[in-house]
C-alpha positions in Angstrom: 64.5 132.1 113.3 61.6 134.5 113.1 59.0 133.3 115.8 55.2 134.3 114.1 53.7 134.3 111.3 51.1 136.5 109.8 50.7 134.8 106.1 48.3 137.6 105.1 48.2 141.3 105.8 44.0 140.4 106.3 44.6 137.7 108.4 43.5 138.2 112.2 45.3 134.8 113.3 49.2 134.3 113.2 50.9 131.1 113.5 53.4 130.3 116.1 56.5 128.9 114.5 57.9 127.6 117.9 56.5 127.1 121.2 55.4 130.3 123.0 54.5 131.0 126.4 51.7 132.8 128.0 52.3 136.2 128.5 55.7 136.4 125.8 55.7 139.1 123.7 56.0 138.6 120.1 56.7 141.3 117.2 55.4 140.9 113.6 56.9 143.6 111.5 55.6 146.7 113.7 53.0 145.2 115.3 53.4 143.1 118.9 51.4 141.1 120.6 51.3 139.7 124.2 50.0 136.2 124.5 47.3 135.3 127.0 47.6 131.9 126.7 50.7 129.1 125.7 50.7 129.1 122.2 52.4 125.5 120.7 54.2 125.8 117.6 51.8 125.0 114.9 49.1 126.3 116.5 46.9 130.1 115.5 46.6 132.8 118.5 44.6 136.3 117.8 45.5 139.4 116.9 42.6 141.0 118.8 40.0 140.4 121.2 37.1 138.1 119.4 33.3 138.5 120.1 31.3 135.2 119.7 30.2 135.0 115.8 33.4 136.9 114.4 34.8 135.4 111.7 38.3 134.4 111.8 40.9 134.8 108.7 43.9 132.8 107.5 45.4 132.9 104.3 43.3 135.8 103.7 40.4 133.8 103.6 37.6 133.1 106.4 38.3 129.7 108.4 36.7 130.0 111.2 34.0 131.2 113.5 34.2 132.4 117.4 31.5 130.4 119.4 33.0 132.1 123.1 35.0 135.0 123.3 38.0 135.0 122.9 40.8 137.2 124.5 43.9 139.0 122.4 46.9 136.8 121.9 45.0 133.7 123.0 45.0 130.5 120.8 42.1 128.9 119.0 40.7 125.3 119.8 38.0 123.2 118.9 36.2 124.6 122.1 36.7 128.5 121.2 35.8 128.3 117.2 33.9 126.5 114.6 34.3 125.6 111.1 32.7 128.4 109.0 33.4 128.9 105.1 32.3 132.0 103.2 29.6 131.5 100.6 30.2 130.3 97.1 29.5 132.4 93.9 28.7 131.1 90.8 29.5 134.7 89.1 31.1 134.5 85.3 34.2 136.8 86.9 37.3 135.9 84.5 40.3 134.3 86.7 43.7 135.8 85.8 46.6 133.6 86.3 50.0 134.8 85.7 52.5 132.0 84.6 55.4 131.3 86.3 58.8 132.1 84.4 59.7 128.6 82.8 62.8 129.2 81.0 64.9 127.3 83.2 63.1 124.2 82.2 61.7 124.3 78.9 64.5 122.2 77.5 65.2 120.2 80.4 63.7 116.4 79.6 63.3 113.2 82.0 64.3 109.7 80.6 60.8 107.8 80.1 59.1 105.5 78.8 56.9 105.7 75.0 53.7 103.4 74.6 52.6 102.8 71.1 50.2 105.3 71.5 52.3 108.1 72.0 51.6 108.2 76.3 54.7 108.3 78.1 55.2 106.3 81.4 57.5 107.3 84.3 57.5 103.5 84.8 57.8 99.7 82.9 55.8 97.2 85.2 53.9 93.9 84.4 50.9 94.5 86.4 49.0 91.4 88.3 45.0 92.1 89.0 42.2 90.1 90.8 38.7 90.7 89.7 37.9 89.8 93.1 39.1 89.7 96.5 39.4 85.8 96.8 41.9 86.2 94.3 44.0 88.3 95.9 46.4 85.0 97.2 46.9 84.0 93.4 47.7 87.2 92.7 50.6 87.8 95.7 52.0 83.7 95.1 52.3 85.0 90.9 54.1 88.3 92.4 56.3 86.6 94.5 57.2 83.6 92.7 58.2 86.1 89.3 59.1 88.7 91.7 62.1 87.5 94.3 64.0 85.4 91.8 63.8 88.0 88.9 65.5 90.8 91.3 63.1 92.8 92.2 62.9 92.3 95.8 63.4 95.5 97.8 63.4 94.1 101.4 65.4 91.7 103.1 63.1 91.1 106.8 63.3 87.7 106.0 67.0 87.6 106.1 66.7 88.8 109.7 64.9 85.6 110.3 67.7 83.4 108.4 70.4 85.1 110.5 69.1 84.1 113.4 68.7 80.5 112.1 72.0 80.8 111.3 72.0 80.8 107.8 73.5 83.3 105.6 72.8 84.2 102.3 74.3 87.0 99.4 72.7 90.6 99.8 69.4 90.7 97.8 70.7 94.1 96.4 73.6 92.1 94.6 70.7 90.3 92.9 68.8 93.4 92.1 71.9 94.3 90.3 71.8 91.4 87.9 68.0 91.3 86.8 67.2 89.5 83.6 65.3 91.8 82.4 66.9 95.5 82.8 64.3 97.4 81.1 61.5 96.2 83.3 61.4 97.9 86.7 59.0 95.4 88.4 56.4 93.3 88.9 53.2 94.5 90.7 50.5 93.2 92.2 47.2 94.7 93.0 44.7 93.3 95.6 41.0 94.7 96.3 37.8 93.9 99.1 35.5 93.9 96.3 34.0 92.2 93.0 31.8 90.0 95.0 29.1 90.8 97.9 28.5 94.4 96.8 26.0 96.3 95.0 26.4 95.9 91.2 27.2 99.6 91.0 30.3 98.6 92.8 31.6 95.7 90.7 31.3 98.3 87.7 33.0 101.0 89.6 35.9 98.1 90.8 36.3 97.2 87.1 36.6 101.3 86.1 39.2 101.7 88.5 40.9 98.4 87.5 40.5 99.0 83.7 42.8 102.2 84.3 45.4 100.9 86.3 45.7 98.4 82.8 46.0 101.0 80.8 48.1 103.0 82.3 51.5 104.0 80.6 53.6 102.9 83.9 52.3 99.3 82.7 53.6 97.3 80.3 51.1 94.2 80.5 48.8 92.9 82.7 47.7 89.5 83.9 44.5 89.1 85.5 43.0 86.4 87.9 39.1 85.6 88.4 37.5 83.2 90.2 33.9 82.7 87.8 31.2 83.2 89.6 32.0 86.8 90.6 30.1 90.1 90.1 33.0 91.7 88.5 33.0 89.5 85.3 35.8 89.2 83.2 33.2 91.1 80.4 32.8 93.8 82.9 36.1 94.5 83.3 37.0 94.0 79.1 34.1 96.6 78.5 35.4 98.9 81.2 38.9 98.6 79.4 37.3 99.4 75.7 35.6 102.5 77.4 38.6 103.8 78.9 40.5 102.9 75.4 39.4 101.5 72.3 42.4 100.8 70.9 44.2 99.0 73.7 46.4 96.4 72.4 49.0 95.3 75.7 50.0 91.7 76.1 46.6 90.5 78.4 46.7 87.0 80.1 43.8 85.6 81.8 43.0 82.6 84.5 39.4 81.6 85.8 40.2 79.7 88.5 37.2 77.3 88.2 37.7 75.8 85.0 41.0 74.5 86.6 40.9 71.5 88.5 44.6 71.7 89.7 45.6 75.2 91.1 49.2 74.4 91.1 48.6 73.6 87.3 47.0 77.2 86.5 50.0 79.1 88.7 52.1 76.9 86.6 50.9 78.2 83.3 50.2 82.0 84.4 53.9 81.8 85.9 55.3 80.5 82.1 53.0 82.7 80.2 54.2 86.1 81.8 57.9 85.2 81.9 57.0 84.8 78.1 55.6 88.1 77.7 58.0 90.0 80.1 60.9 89.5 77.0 58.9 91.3 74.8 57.9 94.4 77.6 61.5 94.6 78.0 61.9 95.5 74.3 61.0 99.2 75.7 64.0 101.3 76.4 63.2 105.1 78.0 64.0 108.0 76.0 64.2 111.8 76.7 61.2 113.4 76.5 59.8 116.8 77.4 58.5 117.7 81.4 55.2 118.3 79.6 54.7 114.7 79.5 54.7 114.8 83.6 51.0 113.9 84.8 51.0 115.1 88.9 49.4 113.9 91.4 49.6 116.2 94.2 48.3 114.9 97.6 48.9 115.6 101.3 48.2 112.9 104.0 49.1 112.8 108.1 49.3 117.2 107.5 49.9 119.5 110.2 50.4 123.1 110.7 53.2 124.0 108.6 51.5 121.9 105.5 50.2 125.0 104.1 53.2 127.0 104.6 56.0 125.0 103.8 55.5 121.8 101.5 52.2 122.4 100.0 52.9 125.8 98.6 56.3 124.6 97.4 54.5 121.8 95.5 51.9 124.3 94.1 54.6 126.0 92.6 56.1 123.1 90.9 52.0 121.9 89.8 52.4 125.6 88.0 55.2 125.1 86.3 54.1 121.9 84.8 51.2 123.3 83.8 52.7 126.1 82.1 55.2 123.5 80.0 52.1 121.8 78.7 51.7 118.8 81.2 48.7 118.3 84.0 48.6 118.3 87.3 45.2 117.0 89.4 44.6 118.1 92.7 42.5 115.4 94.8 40.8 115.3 98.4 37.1 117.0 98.1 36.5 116.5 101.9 39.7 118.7 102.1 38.5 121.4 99.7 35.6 121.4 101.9 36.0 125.6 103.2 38.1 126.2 99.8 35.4 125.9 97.0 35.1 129.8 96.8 38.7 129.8 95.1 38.5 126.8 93.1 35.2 127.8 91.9 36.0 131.0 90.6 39.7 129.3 89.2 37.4 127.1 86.4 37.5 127.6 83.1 34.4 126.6 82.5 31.0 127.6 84.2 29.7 124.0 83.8 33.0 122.5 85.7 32.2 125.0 88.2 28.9 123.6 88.5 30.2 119.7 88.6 32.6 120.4 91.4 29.9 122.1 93.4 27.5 119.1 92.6 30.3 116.5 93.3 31.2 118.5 96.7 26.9 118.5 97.7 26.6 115.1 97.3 29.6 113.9 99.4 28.0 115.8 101.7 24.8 114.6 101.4 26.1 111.1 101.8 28.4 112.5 104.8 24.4 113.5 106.5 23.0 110.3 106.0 25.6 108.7 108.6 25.4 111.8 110.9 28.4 113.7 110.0 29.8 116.3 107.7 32.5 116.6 105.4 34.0 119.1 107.4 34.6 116.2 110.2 37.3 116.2 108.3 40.4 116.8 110.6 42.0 114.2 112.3 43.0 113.8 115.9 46.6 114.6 114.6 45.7 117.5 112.8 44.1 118.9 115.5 46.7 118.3 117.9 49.4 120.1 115.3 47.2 122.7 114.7 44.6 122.3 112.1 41.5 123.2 114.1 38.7 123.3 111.1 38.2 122.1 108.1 38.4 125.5 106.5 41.6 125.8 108.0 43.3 122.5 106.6 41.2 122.5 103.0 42.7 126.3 102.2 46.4 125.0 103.2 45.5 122.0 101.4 44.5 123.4 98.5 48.1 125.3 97.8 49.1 122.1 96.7 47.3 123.1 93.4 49.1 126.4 92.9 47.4 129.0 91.1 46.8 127.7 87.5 43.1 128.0 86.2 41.5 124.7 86.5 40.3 123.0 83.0 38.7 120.0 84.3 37.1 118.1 86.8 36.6 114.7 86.8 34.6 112.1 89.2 36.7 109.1 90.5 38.2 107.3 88.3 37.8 109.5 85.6 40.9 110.7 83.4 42.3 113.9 84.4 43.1 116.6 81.5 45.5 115.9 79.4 47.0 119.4 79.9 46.6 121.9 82.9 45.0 121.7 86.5 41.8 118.9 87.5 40.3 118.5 90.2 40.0 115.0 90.9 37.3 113.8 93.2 38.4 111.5 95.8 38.3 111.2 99.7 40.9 112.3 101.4 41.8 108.9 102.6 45.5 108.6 101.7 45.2 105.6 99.9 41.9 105.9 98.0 42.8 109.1 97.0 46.5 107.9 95.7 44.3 105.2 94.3 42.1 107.3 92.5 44.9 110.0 91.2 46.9 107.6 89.6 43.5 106.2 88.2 43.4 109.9 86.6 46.2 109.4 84.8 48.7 110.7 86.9 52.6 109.5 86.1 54.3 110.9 89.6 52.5 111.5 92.5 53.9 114.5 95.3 52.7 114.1 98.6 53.4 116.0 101.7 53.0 114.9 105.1 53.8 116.6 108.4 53.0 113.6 110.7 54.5 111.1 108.7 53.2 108.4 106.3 54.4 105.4 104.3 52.1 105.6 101.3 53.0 104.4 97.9 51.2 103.3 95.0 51.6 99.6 92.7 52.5 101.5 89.6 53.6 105.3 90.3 56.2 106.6 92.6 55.1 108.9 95.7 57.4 111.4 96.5 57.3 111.7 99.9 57.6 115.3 100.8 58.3 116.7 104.8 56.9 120.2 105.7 59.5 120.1 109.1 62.7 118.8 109.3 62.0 117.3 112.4 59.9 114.8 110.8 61.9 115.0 107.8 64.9 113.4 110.1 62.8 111.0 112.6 61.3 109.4 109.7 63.8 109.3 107.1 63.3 106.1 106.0 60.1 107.4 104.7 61.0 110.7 103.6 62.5 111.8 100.0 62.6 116.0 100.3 62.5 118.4 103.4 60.4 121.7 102.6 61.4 122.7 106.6 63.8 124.9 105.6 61.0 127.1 104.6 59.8 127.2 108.2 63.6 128.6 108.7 63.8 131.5 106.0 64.3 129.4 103.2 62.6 130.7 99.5 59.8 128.7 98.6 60.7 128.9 95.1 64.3 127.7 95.8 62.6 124.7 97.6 60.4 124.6 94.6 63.3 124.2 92.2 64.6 122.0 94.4 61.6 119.3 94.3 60.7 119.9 89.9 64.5 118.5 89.7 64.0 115.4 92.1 60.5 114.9 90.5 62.9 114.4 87.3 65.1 112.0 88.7 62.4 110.0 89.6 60.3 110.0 86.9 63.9 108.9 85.4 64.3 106.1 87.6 67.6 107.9 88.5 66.1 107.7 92.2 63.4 105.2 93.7 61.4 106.5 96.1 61.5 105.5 99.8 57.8 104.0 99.3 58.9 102.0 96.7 61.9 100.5 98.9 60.0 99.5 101.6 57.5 97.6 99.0 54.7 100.1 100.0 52.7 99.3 96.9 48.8 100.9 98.4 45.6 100.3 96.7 42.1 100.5 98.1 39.4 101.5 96.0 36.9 103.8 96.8 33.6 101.9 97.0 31.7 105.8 97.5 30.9 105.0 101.4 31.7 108.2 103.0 35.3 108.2 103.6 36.6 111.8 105.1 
């Protein structure tokens, strides 16, 4: 196994592969270098002796700058460098993009589902939604009371419980096996910590996000719970729901709580009235359809120092490809594209997308100033630890997720994503509002690397769970769907690559359900624009 690093030929930083010890010589290609301090695998040392002020490259790109000097071979902390990004230019420089070869999938298909409207699903759910966070126990008593007995119960904790009470019941996967309605692949339930309390601004944005998740093509109808006297009105959320599509025409059930004067009789009725219309959502048989129906997500949470080497160029590849058959892909996570606008800037289409992104991007960090802190905060105390020592440094590894395709929108939260080609999709990089806020987009599939480990799912579309080192890959396999740490070993990234497109198909098949999806990791929190990092 090769030792270093050195991922461009401009670079003055090389990663360590493995851990390394002070004074170990290490060869890349012809060059070798003598460490003068222990380098952890992960982790940058330099190529040369560093003045205070030198700018630091990685990628090819400047990530950092020297605020002591630094010695040859020595690794880079928080204490030795800062966060430093080169300047942005609004230039009208055209942006050439080379296509990936596609020919090995242009007649491949996935097994999916067809809305009236011609939008195809990776997923058939009935979808349950509060207006309001003191409906969120309504919602989880409809969930589980349609849920468990209908089969859809991935979990079995509480037969641990029964066990020891000494009762014993059949597997709940023999149950699964026998649902009622085979077509249907659940029933969801969201819950939020808004629609009351909040700034009216808030309630609008709650109903937005809410009105998407109802039309989206994973969901097959919706039933929806307020209390009355709430900010997010039931007319807030049926006028979001016309703006996001005029012609929407799902079965839609509603209950307002406060014109019932028995809640066991309104749970009665909701609980009849969607069994009634789950008969006719499970009219809808999948059908082959082409890959440029796929709408990615592609997201990264709990990164580390291989994320930008391993799994987030690997999915980058596999956002290209998309692309190039006709379907979209939306990249997420401004605070993490916070050292990478140079290249996003000059990969839009468009000079006044260019300009949004750049506006989106100053006013998160306007709002990042007004509590004292930046956007380039961004890098946890685990990312720092496995090696992501600036922002610049984890926003241009994060950014690989996107590939290389020219980007032909970009859209605030909430907003849909193109229907074809690369977005940018503004969102924190909070793994859950920014899941939240893809899938919100209009994405069908979400990718989502992690080199800590994370169990994030989403109500409505599957998250791939994607390792960038098999260590992880194999301590939390429960959590995991795809290793990219053979990469870190000499594997091809576009092996690995071809590798992920074909699980991406299974799942978007429902040939294979996703590790989040077992555990019943079914995330939403919606952004309420407080800065979130």
């Amino acid at each position: 196994m090769q030792k270093i690093l050195k991922i461009n030929d401009n670079d003055n930083l090389i990663v360590a592969l493995k851990d390394l010890k002070k004074g170990e010589s290490v060869t890349w290609q012809n060059d070798t270098y003598v460490l003068s301090t222990d380098i952890p695998a992960k982790h940058k040392f330099t190529t040369q002796g560093v003045n205070i002020d030198d700018i630091l490259y990685l990628y090819g790109l400047p990530v950092a700058k020297a605020t002591v000097k630094i010695d040859k071979g020595a690794m880079i902390t928080t204490q030795n460098v800062k966060h430093y990004a080169a300047e942005v230019n609004l230039d009208n420089r055209t942006y050439n993009w080379a296509p990936p070869d596609i020919s090995k999938w242009q007649n491949k298909t996935f097994n999916g589902i067809i809305r009236d409207d011609g939008r195809v699903g990776t997923a058939n759910y009935w979808l349950i939604i509060p207006l309001v966070f003191c409906q969120n126990r309504n919602v989880l008593k409809l969930q589980e009371a349609l849920a468990t007995p209908l089969g859809y119960k991935q979990t079995s904790y509480d037969q641990i419980t029964k066990n020891l009470l000494g009762c014993h019941s059949s597997d709940p996967k023999e149950t699964n096996s026998n649902r009622p309605f085979s077509h249907i692949d659940g029933i969801r339930a969201l819950t939020v910590n808004s629609g009351c309390g909040g700034t009216a601004n808030d309630s609008i944005s709650l109903c937005k996000i809410l009105a998407a998740y109802a039309d989206h093509p994973n969901v097959a109808g919706i039933t929806v719970f307020a209390l009355g006297c709430e900010k997010a009105q039931v007319s807030l959320f049926d006028e979001q729901l016309k703006l996001r599509n005029p012609n929407f025409n799902k079965p839609y059930l509603f209950f307002r709580q406060q014109e019932w004067q028995n809640e066991e009789e309104m749970m009665a009725l909701a609980i009849k009235q969607t069994f009634e219309k789950l008969t006719a959502a499970n009219q809808i048989v999948r059908q082959p359809v082409s890959l440029s129906k796929l709408k990615l997500g592609v997201k990264c949470g709990g990164s580390d120092g291989f994320s930008g080497i391993s799994a987030n160029p690997t999915m980058g590849i596999v956002s290209d490809i998309v692309v190039a058959l006709g379907g979209a892909s939306g990249l997420a996570e401004f605070p993490e594209l916070c050292g990478a606008e140079g290249d996003m800037v000059t990969r839009c289409l468009k000079k006044e997308d260019k300009i949004h992104f750049l506006d989106l991007m100053d006013r998160y960090e306007t709002q990042a100033k007004l509590c004292n802190a930046s956007i380039a905060d961004n890098p946890s105390p685990g990312n720092i630890k496995d090696g992501l020592i600036t922002d610049a440094i984890k926003s241009i590894g994060a950014a690989k997720k996107g590939g290389h395709a020219p980007i032909s929108a970009v859209c605030d939260y909430g907003d849909p994503m193109a229907e074809t080609g690369l977005s940018l999709v503004c969102t924190p990089g909070n793994d859950v509002e920014a899941v939240t806020g893809q899938v919100a987009a209009g994405a069908n599939i979400v990718i989502f690397s992690t080199g800590l480990g994370t169990p994030t799912g989403n109500p409505i579309v599957p998250v791939i769970k994607i390792a960038t080192n098999s260590t992880t890959a194999t301590k939390l396999s429960s959590m995991i769907d795809f290793d990219c740490g053979p990469v870190i070993d000499g594997a091809s990234l576009q092996s690995m690559a071809d590798e992920l497109l074909e699980l991406v198909i299974k799942v978007a098949s429902h040939e294979y359900i996703v590790k989040s999806d077992r555990l019943e990791q079914y995330d939403f929190i919606f952004w309420k624009r407080e800065v979130s990092l």
